[in-house]
N, C-alpha and C positions, 0 to 999 in steps of 0.2 A: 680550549679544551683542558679544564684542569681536573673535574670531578669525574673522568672517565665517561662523559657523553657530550653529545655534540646539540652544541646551544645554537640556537636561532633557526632550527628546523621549520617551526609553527609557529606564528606569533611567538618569537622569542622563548618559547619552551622547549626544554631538551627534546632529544628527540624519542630518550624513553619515556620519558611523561606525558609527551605525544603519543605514543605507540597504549599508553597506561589508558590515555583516554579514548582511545579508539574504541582500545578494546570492552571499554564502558558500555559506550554506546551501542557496539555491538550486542553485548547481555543487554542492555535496556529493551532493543530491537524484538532481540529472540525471543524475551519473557513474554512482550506484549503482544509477538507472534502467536506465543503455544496457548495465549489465553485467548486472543481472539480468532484462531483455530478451533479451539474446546467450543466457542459459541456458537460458531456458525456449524460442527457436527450437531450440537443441541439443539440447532432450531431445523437443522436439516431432518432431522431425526421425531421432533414434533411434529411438523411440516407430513411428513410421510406418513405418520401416526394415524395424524386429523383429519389430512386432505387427501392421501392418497397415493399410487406411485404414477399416475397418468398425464403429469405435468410437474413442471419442476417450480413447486409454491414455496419452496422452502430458499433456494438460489433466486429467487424473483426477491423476493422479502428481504432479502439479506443484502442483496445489491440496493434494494433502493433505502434500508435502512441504514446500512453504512454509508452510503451517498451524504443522505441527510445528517448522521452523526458525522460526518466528515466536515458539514459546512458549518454548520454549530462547533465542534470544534476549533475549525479555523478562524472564525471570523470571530467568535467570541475572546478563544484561549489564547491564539498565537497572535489574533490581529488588534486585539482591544488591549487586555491586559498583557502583553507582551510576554508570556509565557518561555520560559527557560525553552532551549533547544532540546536538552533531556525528555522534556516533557512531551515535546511534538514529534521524539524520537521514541518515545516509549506509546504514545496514543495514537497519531496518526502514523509511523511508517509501520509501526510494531500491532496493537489489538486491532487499530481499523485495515489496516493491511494484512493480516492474519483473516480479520472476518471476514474480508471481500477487496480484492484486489480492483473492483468496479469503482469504489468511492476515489482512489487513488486517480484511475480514468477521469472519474469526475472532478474531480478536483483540476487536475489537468486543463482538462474542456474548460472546466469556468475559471481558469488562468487564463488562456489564450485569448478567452472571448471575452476580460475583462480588460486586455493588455491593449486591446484595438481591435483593426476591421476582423471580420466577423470569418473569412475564408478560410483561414490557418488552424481554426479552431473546427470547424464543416470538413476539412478535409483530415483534421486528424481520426475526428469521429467515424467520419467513410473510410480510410485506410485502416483503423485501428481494428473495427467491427468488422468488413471484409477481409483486409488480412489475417484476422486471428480465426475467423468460419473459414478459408479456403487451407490455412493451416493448419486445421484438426483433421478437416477433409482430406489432404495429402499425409499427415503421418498415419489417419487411419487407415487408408490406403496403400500405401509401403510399407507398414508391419502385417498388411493384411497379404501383400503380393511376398513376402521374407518369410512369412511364417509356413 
């Protein structure tokens, strides 16, 4: 410890220049957040325009359109051309996770069921989809019995 911070935190980087790039990554996250947020109100906002409020065509489109930009991203950016971590932290955790937290699922799904047998991947889909419909169902339900 001679320059007033503590080395070998991270890969031998101090531990403010660790903390420096955290917090990088963090604004890379946020930015690709607040842009891929802005998209999905835009197409939400189309969506209800052209089709309607009778069905939700704007969250269907958006789920399966980040889905697909998710696997195009990965498989191109991050798995071919070896794509900076910056990059997969600013596009996929950041605008494609911003436009739809479904492509992240997917993405998931087609981890599991690429890593081996097929069960672990089937049952995350069934716990993830029934738990997160019996989860809305119970806090609509408790703010509804508190109110």
């Amino acid at each position: 410890m001679t320059d007033g911070t503590i080395t070998g935190a991270v890969d031998g980087k101090s531990s403010s220049a660790h903390h420096i790039g955290m917090m990088f990554h963090l604004l890379l996250v946020a930015l690709g957040g607040a842009i891929g947020a802005s998209l999905r109100h835009m197409v939400n906002l189309a969506a209800l325009r052209l089709l309607g409020p009778n069905f939700p065509w704007g969250t269907m489109a958006i789920n399966i359109a980040g889905s697909f930009a998710m696997g195009i991203f990965i498989e191109l950016l991050a798995r071919r051309f070896n794509a900076s971590n910056e990059l997969r932290l600013f596009v996929a955790t950041g605008i494609l996770g911003g436009f739809t937290t479904f492509s992240a699922f997917s993405l998931d799904f087609a981890t599991l069921l690429e890593r081996g047998p097929s069960v672990p991947a089937v049952a995350y889909v069934l716990a993830s989809v029934v738990g997160s419909l019996v989860a809305i169902l119970a806090g609509l339900w408790l703010a509804r019995v508190l109110a």
